[in-house]
N, C-alpha and C positions, 0 to 999 in steps of 0.2 A: 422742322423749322418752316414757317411760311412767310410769304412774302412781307409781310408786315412785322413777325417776331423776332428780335435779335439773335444773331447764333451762339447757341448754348456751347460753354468750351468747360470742359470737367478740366481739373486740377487736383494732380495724383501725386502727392509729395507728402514724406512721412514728416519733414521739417516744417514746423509751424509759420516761421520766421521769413523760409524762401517760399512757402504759398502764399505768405500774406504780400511779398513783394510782388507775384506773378500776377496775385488778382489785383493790385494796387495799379500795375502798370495795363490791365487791360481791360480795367473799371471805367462805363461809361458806353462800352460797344461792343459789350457783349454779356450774357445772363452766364454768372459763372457759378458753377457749383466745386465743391470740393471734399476730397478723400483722402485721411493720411497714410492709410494703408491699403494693402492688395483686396482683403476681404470687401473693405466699404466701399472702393471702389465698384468693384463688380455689385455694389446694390445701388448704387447710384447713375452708373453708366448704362442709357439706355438708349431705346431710339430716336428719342428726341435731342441727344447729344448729337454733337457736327464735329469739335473737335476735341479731342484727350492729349493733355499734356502730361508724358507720364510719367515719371521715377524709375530708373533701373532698377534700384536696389532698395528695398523696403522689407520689413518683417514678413515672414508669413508666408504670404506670397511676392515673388519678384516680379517686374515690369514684367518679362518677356511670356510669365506664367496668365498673369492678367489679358495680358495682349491676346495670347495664343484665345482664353477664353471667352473673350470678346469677338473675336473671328470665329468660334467654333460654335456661340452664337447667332451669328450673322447681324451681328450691329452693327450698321452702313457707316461707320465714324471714320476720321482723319485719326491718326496716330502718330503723335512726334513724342520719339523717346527722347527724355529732358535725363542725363546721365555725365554724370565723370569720367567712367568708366569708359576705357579705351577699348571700340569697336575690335572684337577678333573675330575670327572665320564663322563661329555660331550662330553671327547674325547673318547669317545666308539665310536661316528658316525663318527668321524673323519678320513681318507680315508690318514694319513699322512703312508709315509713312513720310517722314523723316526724324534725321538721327541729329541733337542739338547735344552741342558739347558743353557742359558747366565751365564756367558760370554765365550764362547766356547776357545779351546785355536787353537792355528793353527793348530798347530799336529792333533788333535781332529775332526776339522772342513776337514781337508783335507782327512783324514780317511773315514767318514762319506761319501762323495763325491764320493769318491774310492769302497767304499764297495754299494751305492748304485747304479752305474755305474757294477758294477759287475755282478747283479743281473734284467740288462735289458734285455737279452734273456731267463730269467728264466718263466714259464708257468703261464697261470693268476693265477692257483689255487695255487702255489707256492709264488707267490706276498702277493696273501692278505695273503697268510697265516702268511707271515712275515709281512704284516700291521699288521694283529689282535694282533700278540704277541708283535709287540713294544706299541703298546696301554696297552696290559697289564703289558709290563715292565714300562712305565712310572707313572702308577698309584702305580705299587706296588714299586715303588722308592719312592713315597711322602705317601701313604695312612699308615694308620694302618691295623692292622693285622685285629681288630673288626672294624674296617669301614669298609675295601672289603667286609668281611665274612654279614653283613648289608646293602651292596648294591645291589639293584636288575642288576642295569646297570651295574655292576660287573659279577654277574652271569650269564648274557646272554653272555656276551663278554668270558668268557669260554664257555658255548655253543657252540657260534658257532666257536672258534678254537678247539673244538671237532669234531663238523661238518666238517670243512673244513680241518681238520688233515685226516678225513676219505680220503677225494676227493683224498689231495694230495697222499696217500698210492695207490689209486686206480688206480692215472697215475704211478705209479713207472714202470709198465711193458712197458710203452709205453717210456719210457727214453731211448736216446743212451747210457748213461754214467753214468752208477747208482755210481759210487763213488764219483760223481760232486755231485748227487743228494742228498745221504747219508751227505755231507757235509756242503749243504747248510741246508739241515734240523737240523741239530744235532747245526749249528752257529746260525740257528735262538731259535731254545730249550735251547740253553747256555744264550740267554740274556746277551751277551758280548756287550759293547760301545767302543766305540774307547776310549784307554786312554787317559789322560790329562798328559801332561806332567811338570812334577815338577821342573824340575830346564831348563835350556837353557838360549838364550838371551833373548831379547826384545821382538822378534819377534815372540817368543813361549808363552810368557806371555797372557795371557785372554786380551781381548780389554779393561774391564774395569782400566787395570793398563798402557794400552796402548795409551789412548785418557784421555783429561782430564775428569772429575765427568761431567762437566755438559752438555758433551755429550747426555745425555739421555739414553746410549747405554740400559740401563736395560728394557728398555718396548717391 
């Protein structure tokens, strides 16, 4: 992307219906491409992509299979997995940039896009460090209190945002603009999500009130 070209957002959704609402609602501010499944994905997804909005679950290949090959490419892209499916312990290896619960509402979805667009000139140790903790916000949204405290894949995953808490402190001196810095750290430690918005039109409502049931939109 350059300074003059709008940021490219891929849309990885095997549902016709809930793609055509994601780019519906973020038509106008952004070049959007789109994949209904794992395979097309990975031929579309490149390095002029900034952000992927991805599907957990799709033929073929799954979101986290996709993901995994995208990082093992080294495609500098934002990654917010767009899924129903309730976060367990697996996504400690998961490399997402944030974790969006179906059925997202527009507000919510364009938010997410916006805040991870924000965060692409920020330092790699500053990235993951916000990968690790949305990993840890979405387990401790679904898990119990004695299930974390029971998990080993829990445990390491604080680890290493210990670990990499360190890193990021150790670049602070090397920042143009420590109150950018201090800022993105203290949103990433807040575990803030973009809100959902409760009342509005149509258009603000979650997809699943917005396409009919047997859409699919939920997988």
């Amino acid at each position: 992307m350059t300074g003059t070209d709008p940021p490219v957002v891929a849309i990885v959704e095997d549902e016709p219906a809930v793609a055509e609402s994601y780019e519906l609602w973020l038509d106008g501010e952004y070049e959007i491409r789109r994949a209904h499944d794992g395979a097309e994905a990975l031929e579309v997804v490149d390095d002029d992509v900034d952000v992927v909005l991805l599907d957990r679950m799709m033929p073929e290949y799954s979101g986290a299979e996709v993901l995994q090959e995208l990082r093992e490419r080294g495609i500098d892209c934002r990654v917010a997995m767009v899924t129903a499916v309730e976060p367990d312990f697996d996504v400690v290896e998961m490399g997402f940039d944030a974790y969006v619960t179906k059925p997202p509402t527009r507000e919510g979805l364009r938010e997410t896009v916006s805040k991870l667009l924000s965060r692409a000139s920020a330092s790699d140790e500053l990235r993951e460090y916000h990968s690790l903790m949305e990993r840890r916000s979405a387990l401790e949204a679904e898990k119990t209190a004695e299930a974390l405290d029971e998990s080993e894949e829990y445990a390491e995953l604080l680890e290493r945002i210990e670990s990499k808490r360190a890193d990021v402190d150790d670049g602070l001196g090397d920042m143009d603009d420590e109150v950018d810095f201090v800022g993105a750290v203290r949103e990433i430690e807040s575990g803030a999500t973009p809100p959902d918005s409760a009342d509005g039109d149509a258009a603000d409502r979650p997809i699943d009130d917005a396409v009919p049931d047997d859409s699919g939109a939920g997988e």
